[in-house]
C-alpha positions as CSV (number, residue, x, y, z in Angstrom):
1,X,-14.9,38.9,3.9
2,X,-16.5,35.6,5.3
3,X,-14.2,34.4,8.5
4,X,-14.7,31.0,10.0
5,X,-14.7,30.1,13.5
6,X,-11.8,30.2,15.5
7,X,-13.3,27.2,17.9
8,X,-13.1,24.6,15.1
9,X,-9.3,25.0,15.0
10,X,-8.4,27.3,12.3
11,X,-6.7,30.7,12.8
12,X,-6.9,33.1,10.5
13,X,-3.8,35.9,9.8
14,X,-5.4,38.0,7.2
15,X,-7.5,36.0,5.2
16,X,-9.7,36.4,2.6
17,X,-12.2,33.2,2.4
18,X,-14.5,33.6,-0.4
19,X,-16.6,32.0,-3.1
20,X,-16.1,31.3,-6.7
21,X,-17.1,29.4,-9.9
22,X,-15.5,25.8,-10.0
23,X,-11.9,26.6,-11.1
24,X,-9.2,24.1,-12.4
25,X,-5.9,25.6,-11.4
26,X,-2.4,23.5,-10.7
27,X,-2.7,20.4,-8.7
28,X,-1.7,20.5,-5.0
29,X,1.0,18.4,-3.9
30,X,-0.5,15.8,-1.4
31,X,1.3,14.9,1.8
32,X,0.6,10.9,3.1
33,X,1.5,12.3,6.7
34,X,2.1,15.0,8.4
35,X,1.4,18.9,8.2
36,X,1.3,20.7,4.6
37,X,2.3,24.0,3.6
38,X,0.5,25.9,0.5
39,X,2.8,28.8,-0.9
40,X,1.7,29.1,-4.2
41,X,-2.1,29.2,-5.6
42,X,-3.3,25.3,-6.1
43,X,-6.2,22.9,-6.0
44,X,-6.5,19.1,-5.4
45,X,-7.0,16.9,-8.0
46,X,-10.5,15.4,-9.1
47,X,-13.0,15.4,-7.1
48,X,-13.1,13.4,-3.4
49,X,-11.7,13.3,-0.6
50,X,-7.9,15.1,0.6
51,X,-6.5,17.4,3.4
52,X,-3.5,16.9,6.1
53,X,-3.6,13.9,8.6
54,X,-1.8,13.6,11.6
55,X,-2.6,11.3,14.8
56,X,-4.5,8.5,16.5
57,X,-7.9,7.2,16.8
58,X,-10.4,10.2,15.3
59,X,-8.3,13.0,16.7
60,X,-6.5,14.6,13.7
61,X,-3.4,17.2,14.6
62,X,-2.1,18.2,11.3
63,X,-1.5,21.6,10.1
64,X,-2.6,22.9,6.7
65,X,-0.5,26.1,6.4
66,X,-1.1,28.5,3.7
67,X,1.4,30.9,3.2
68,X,0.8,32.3,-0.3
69,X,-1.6,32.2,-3.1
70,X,-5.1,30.6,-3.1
71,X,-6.3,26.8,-2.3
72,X,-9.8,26.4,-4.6
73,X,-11.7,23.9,-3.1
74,X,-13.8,22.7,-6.0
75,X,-17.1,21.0,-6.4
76,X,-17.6,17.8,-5.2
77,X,-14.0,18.7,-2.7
78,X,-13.9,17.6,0.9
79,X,-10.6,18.8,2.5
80,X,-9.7,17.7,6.1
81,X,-7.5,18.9,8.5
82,X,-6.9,19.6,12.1
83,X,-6.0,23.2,11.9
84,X,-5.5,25.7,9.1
85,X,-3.4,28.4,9.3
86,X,-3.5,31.0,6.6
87,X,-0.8,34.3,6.6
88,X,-0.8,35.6,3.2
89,X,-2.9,33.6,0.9
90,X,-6.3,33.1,0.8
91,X,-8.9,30.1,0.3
92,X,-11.6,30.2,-2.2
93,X,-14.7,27.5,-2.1
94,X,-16.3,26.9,-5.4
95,X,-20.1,27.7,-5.7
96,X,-23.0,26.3,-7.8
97,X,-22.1,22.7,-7.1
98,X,-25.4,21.7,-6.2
99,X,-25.5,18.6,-4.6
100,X,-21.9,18.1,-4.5
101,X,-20.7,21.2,-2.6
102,X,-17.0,22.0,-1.8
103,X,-16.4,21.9,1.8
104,X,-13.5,22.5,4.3
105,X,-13.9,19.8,7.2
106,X,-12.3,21.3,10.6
107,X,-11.2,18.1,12.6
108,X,-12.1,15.7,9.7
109,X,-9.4,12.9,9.8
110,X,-8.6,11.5,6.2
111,X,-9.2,7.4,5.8
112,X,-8.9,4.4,3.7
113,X,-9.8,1.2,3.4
114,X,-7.0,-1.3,4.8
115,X,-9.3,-4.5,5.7
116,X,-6.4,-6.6,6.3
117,X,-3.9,-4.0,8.4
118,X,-1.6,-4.3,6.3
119,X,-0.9,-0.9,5.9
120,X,-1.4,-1.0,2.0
121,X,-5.0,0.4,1.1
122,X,-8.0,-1.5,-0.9
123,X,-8.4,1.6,-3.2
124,X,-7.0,4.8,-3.3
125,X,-10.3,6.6,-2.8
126,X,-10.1,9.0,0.5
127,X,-12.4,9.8,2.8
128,X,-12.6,12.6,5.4
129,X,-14.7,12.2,8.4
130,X,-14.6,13.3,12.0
131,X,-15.3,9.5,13.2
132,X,-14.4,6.5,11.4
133,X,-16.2,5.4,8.2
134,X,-16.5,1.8,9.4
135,X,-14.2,-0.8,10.5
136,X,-11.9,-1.4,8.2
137,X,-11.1,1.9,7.3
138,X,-7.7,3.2,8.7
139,X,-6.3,6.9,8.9
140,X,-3.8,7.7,6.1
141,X,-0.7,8.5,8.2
142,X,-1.0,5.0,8.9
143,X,-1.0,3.8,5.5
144,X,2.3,2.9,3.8
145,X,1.3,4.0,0.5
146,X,-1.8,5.8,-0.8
147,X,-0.8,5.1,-4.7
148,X,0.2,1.6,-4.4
149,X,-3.0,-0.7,-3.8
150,X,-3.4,-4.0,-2.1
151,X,-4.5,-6.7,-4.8
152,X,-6.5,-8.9,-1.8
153,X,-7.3,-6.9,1.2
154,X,-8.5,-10.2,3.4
155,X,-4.8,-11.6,4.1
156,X,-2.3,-9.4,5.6
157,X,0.7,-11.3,3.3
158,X,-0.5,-10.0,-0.1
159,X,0.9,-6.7,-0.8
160,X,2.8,-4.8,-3.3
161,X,6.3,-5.1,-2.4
162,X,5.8,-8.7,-0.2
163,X,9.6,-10.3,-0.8
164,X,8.4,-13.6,1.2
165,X,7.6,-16.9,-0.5
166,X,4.0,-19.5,0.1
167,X,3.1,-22.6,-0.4
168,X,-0.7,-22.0,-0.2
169,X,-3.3,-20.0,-1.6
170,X,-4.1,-16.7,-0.6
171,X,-7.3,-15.7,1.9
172,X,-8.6,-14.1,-1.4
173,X,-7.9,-17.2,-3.5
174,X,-4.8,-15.2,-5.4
175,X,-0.7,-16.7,-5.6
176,X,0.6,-13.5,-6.3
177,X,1.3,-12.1,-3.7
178,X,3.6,-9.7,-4.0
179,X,0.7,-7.5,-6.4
180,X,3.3,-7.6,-9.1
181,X,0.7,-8.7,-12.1
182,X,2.5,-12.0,-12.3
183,X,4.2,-15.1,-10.1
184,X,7.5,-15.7,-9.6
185,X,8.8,-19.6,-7.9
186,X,11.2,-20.5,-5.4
187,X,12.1,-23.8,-5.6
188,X,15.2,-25.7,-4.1
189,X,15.4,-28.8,-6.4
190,X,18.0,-31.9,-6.1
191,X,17.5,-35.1,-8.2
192,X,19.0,-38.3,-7.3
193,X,20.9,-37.4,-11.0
194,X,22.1,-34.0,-9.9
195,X,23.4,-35.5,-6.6
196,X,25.2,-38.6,-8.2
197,X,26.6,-36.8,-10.9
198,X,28.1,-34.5,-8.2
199,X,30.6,-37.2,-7.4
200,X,29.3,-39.6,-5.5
201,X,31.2,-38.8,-2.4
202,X,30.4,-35.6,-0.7
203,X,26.6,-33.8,-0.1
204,X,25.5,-31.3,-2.7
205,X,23.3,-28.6,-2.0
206,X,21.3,-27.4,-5.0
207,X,20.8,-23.3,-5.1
208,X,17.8,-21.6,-4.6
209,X,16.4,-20.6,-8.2
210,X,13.4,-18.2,-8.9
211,X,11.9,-19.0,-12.2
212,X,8.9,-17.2,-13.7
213,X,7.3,-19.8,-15.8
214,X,8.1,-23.7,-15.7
215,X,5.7,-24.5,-12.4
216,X,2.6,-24.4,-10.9
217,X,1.7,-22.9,-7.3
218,X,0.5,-25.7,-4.9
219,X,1.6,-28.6,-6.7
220,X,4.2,-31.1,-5.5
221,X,7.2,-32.1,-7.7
222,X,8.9,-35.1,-7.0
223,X,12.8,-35.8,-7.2
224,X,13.7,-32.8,-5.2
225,X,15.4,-31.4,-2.1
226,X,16.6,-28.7,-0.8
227,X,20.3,-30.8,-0.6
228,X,21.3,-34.4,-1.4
229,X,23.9,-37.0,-0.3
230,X,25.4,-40.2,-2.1
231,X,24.8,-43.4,-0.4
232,X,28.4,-45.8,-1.3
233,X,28.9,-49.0,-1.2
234,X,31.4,-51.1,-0.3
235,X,33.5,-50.6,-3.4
236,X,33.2,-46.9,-3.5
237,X,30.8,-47.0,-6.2
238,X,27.6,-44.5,-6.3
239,X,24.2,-46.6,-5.4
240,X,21.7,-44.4,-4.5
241,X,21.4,-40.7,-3.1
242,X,19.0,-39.6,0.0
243,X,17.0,-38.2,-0.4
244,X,16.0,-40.3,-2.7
245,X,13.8,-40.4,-6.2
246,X,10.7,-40.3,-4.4
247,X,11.6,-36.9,-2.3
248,X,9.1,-34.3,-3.2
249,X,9.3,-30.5,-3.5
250,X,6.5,-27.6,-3.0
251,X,7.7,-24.5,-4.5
252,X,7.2,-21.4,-3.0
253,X,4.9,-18.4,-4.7
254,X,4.5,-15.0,-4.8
């Protein structure tokens, strides 16, 4: 029976802590925030970094409960947490890993990399560490989605799920902006044509379309609006429209 110490924040309620070959048992379920309760006998997936995060600055106050069966922490396993309480399971740390052992981190907070702030991570690699990894790392319960990666972590627009519309170039030289794998256009387009054929005697105001293909981000097209208006002259009869041929449009990306 090996207990660990109760001054790095971990209580123990009839424990047994104890070492084993590298086992591959069910995958634990992973919690982006908050405490975590273990009922049934699990490890984490892969190797890397996981545990329970909770809290501000390096100070991590989440709970890894374990309330049945055994965690395995495997080789190459680093599992942080603020405080573990076990009552009626048990923890097993793999042996013989060498150079990569399994290891329970008391007080290790779990981070990733968020350069931007964004909340939307660079990776989904994990880290657990007691102080911060470097500066832009952020803690997990921060993060708005640890599966769901940020496709350029230097401008805080570009995420996956971005519903907003630009007319320049990403800080990482990208259009997409949303993370979707593609670019969709938002373009408001009037031509003198459009707004004549309308009637010629009240304003017309052409609808916002999103097309997929048919454009290019950055580039200015001319003949368009967001709205038009005949121009009449004395005889009722259609002239011109404003605004007119030469009006321009930039469509919007992401």
């Amino acid at each position: 029976m090996k207990y660990l110490p109760i001054a790095f924040g971990i209580v123990l309620l009839f424990i047994s802590l104890f070492r084993v070959p590298q086992v591959f048992a069910t995958t634990c379920a992973e919690v982006d925030s908050g405490d975590q309760t273990i009922s049934s006998s699990c490890t984490f997936a892969g190797t890397g970094s996981y545990g329970v995060d909770t809290g501000s600055g390096t100070s991590n106050t989440a709970t890894l409960n374990i309330t049945g069966g055994t965690l395995t922490v495997n080789c190459n396993q680093a599992i942080g947490f603020g405080k573990v309480v076990v009552n009626g399971g048990s923890v097993a740390i793999a042996s013989g890993c060498g150079a990569t052992p399994a290891k329970l981190v008391p007080g290790g907070s779990v981070w990733m990399v968020d350069g931007d702030g964004d909340h939307y991570p660079a990776t989904t690699t994990q880290t657990v560490s007691a102080t911060s990894p470097g500066a832009s790392y952020k803690r997990r319960n921060t993060i708005t989605s640890t599966t769901l990666t940020d496709c350029d972590d230097t401008d805080a627009n570009v995420h996956p799920g971005q519903t907003a519309y630009f007319t320049t170039i990403s800080n990482g030289g990208i259009w997409d902006y949303d993370c979707s794998g593609g670019i969709t256009y938002h373009v408001n387009l009037c031509t003198c044509g459009a707004c004549i054929s309308n009637g010629c005697g009240s304003s017309l105001s052409c609808p916002d379309t999103y097309p997929t293909v048919g454009y290019t981000c950055g580039v200015t097209y001319a003949n368009g609006a967001s709205s038009c208006t005949a121009n009449l002259d004395i005889y009722l009869n259609c002239t011109s429209c404003s605004p007119a041929a030469s009006s321009n449009v930039l469509p919007g990306c992401h």
